[in-house]
Structure formats: C-alpha cells, structure tokens
C-alpha positions in Angstrom: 305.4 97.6 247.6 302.1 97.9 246.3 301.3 99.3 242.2 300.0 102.6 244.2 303.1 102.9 246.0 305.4 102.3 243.2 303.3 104.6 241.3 303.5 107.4 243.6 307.1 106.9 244.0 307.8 107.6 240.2 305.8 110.3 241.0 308.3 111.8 243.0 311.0 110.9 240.9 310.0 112.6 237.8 309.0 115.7 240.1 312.9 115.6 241.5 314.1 115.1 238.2 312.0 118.6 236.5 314.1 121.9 236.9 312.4 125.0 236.8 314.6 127.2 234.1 314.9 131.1 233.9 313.6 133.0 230.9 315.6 136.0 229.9 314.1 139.2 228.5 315.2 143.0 228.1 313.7 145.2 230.4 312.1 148.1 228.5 312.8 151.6 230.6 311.8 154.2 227.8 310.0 156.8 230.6 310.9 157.6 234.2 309.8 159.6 236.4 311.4 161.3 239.3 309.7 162.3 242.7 311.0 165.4 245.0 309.8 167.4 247.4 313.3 169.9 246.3 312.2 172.6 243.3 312.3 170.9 239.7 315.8 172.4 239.0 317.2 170.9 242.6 315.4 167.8 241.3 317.5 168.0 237.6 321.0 167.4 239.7 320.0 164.4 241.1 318.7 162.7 237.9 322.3 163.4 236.7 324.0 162.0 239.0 321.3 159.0 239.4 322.1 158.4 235.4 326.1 158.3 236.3 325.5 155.4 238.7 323.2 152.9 237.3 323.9 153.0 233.5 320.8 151.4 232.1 318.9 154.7 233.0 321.2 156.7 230.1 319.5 155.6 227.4 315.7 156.1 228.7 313.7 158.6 226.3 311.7 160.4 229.0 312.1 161.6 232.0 309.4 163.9 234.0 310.7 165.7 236.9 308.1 166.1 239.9 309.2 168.8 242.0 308.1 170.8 245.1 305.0 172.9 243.6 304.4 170.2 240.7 302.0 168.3 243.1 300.0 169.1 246.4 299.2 165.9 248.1 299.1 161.8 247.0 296.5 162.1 245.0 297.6 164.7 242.3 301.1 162.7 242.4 299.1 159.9 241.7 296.9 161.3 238.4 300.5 162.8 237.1 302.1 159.4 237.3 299.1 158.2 236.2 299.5 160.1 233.2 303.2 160.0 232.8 302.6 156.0 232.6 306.3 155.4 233.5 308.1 152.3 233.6 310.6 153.3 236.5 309.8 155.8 239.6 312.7 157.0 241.2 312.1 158.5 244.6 312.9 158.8 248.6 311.6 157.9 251.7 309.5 160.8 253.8 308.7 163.3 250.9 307.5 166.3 252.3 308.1 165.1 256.4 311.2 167.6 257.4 310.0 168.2 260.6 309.4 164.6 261.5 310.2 162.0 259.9 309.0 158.2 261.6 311.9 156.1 261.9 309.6 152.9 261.6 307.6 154.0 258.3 308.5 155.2 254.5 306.2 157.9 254.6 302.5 158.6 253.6 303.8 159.2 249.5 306.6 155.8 249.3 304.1 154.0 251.3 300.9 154.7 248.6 303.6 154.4 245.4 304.0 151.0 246.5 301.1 149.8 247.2 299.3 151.1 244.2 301.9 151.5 241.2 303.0 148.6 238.9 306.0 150.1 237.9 308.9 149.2 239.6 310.1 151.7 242.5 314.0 153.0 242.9 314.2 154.5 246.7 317.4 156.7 246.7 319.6 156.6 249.7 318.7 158.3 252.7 315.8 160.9 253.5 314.3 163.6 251.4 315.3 165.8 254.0 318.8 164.0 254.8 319.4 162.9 251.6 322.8 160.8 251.1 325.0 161.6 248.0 324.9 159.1 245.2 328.2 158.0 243.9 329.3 159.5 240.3 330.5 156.4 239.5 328.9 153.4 238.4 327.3 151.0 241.0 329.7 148.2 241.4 327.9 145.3 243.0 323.9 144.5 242.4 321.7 142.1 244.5 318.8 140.3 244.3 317.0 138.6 247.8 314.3 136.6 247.9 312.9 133.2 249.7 311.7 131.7 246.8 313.9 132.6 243.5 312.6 129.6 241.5 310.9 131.2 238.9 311.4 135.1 239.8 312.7 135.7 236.5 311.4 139.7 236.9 313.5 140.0 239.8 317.3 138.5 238.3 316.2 140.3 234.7 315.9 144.0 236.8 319.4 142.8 238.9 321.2 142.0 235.5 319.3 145.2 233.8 321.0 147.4 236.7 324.3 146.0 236.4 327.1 147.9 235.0 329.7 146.2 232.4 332.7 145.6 234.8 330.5 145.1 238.1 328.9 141.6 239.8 325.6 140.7 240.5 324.7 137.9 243.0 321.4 136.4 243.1 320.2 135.4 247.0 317.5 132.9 248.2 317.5 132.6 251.9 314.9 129.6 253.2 313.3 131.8 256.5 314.6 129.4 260.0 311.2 130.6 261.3 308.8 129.2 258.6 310.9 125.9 258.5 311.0 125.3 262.2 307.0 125.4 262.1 306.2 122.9 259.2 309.0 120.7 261.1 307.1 121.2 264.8 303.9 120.1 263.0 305.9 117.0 261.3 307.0 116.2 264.5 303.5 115.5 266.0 302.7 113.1 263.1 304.2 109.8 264.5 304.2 108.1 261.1 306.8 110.2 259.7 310.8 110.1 260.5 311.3 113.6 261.9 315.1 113.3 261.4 315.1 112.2 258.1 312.0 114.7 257.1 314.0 117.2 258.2 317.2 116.4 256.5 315.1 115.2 252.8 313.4 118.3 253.5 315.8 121.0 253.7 317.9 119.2 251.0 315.3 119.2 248.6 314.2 123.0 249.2 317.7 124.3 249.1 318.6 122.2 245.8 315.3 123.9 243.9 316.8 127.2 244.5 320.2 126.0 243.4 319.0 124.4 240.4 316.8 127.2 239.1 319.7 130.0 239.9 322.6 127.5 238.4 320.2 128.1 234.9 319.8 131.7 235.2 323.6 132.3 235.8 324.3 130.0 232.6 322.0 132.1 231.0 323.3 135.9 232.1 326.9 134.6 231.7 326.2 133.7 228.4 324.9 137.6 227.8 326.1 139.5 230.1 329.9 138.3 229.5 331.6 141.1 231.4 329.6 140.9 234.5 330.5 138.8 237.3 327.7 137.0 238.4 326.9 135.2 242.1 324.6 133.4 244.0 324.4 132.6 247.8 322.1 129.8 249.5 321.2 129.5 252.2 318.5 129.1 255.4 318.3 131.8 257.8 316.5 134.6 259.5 315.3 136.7 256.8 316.1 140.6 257.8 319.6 139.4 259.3 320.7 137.1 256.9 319.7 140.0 254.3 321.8 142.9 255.7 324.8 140.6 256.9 324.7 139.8 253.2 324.3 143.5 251.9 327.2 144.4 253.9 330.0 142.1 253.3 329.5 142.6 249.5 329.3 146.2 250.1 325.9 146.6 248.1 324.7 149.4 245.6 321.8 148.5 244.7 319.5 145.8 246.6 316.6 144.1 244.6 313.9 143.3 246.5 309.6 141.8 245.8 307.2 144.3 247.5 303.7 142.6 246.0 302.4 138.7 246.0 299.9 138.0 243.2 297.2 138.3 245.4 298.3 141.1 248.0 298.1 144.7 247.3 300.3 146.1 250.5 303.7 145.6 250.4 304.7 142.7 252.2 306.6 142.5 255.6 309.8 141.5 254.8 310.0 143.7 252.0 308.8 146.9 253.9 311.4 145.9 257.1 314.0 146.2 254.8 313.0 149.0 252.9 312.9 151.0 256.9 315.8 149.2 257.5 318.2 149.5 255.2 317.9 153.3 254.7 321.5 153.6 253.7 321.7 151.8 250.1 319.6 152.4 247.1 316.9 149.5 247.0 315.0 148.7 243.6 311.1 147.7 244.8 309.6 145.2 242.0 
C-alpha cells in the first residue's frame, strides 16, 4: 500500500467514525392562521376541536380565521397571510372545488400555499367539501418520514412539538429501492469495483448514518420529552408503500412530511403523492 492509499484510507476512517448529531430547539407557534371556504363562525368550531387534538396549538396567542367571504381568489389569501405573518397554516385540500374535486391534485389554493409559504402547512383530514371529523382527543401517535433524516433536525423538532404528553413519536428514514438499484446498475458496469461487496458496504453504510443520527435525537427527546414514547424505523424500500404500510400499522395521527429542497420551490414528488394519497390522516407539510 502506497502513502496515498494509506492516506485515503484514514480518510475513510475518520469519515466512518464522525456522527452527525441532532440539535434540539423549541418551536415558536405564537400566530396561526386558519383557511376555510365554510363562514368564519363554521370556521371557529374547527379551530376548537383542532386545539383539543394536537395540544401544542393551546397556547398560541393568535389566531386569524379566513372564512368564505374573507378572501376572493389566491391572491388576496395570499396578501392576508402575507400580513398575518403566521408561523402555522392550518387548512384542507380543494378549498372552494365542491362540485369537483381532482382526485389526483390538492387544489389550485393547497397547491400555491405550498409552494410559496415558509411557514409550515397542517392539511386537515379529508376534503373541504367532505371534511372528516377530527378526534376531540389528543393525537396519540406522531410520525416523521423522510429518505435522508441525518440532519433534518426541523422535521423531528415539529414531530416532538406535535406530540402529546402520554403519546409516541417514531422517527422514519426509508432508503428509496429505486434510487439504490440505479447507483448499483452503474457500479456494476465498472469492472474494477466488487459489485457484491459494494452493494453490501454500501447499503450498510447508508442505513447505519440514518441510525446513528436518529439514535442521538432519540437520546436527546428522551431526555426532554420524558413522557413521550419515542421510535424509529429503518429501513430500504419503495417510498409511497413503505410510507403508508408504516402509517397504518401504527395507526397515525399526524404524518410529518418535507415539501421543499433548498433549491426547489414546488413541492417535491414524494411529498405531494403522499399528500393526494393519504387524504385520510392529518399531515404536517415542513
């Protein structure tokens, strides 16, 4: 072994041996705002109940109702947001879209709030014209998915925010099959490398990042959050299947979800399949 060899294989080393660490912080949610298309008093009974299941929301300062007649199209929504500068939106799918609402969409208002809003977005259960009741109890179980939780300190802080004394959280990074399979054809084709042992080292090292960064967040909300029972789940898979199987068999509340890379301003594929999706459970867009 030659001194460049030995030098990159410290390299490597050291990199193994660093572990990414999560960074708790309180989530300030002072002002939220609430989007209808129902009449402002309509609008009232729902904040309520919203209040009754996810706890954190009980002790915001302000909230601004947006009712039917508040607003005329996405653009005066927009410059009243705008205004209200809120740090939580709370609305549903297909605002204003009674007579038909696209089964493969969010509708023209969800679809604009998340592409141009900072704040997070809440999307209640169901329609705005088929509405599904929210629970007067709290929200027992919170989850956050993503396929690349090393680092997403946002993401857990929201999930532990959201979580009511008494209920679990689990934190969920699945490594996409799809993505994996491709960088592994393309190893394949380089005759140099062991495609066996790539793919073993490989999946190995991915899967233990993830488990390394979570295994320091869940020290961390333990630690905290003492009388929350906290989770995580790892695991490689196809993203919108492994997502709902795992929604389902921990009978969900509230699912966490990242809408926005850095550099994109839509929201992102996965995010907005699951969002269509999953139309039955309250999902938390960051």
């Amino acid at each position: 072994m030659d001194q460049r060899d030995q030098i990159d294989e410290f390299e490597s080393m050291f990199r193994r041996a660093e572990r990414e660490a999560f960074t708790f912080a309180e989530v300030p949610l002072e002002t939220v705002s609430l989007v209808t298309d129902q009449p402002s008093e309509q609008a009232e009974a729902v904040r309520e109940q919203l209040s009754a299941f996810l706890p954190k929301l009980r002790s915001v300062r302000t909230w601004h109702v947006n009712g039917r007649g508040d607003y005329a199209d996405v653009r005066s929504l927009m410059d009243r947001l705008g205004a209200q500068s809120p740090d939580l939106v709370v609305t549903y799918r297909h605002l204003f879209e009674e007579s038909l609402v696209p089964q493969h969409s969010l509708g023209v208002y969800l679809d604009v709030l998340t592409q141009v809003l900072s704040s997070p977005v809440l999307v209640l259960p169901g329609t705005a014209a088929d509405p599904r009741p929210i629970d007067g109890t709290p929200g027992r179980c919170v989850m956050a998915v993503t396929d690349h939780i090393a680092g997403d300190d946002r993401l857990i802080i929201f999930g532990a925010a959201m979580t009511p004394d008494g209920g679990e959280m689990w934190l969920c990074h699945v490594e996409d099959d799809a993505v994996f399979e491709r960088y592994m054809r393309a190893i394949q084709r380089i005759p140099e490398i062991d495609t066996p042992q790539a793919r073993t080292l490989i999946e190995r090292q991915l899967l233990k990042e993830a488990g390394d960064f979570i295994e320091t967040a869940l020290t961390e909300l333990r630690a905290r959050r003492p009388d929350v029972a906290f989770h995580s789940s790892i695991a490689r898979g196809r993203h919108l299947q492994q997502y709902r199987q795992l929604a389902e068999s921990h009978n969900v509340d509230l699912l966490l979800v990242n809408t926005k890379d850095d550099d994109q301003l839509a929201m992102h594929g996965m995010a907005y399949a699951l969002s269509v999706e999953l139309i039955d459970r309250m999902l938390l867009l960051l």
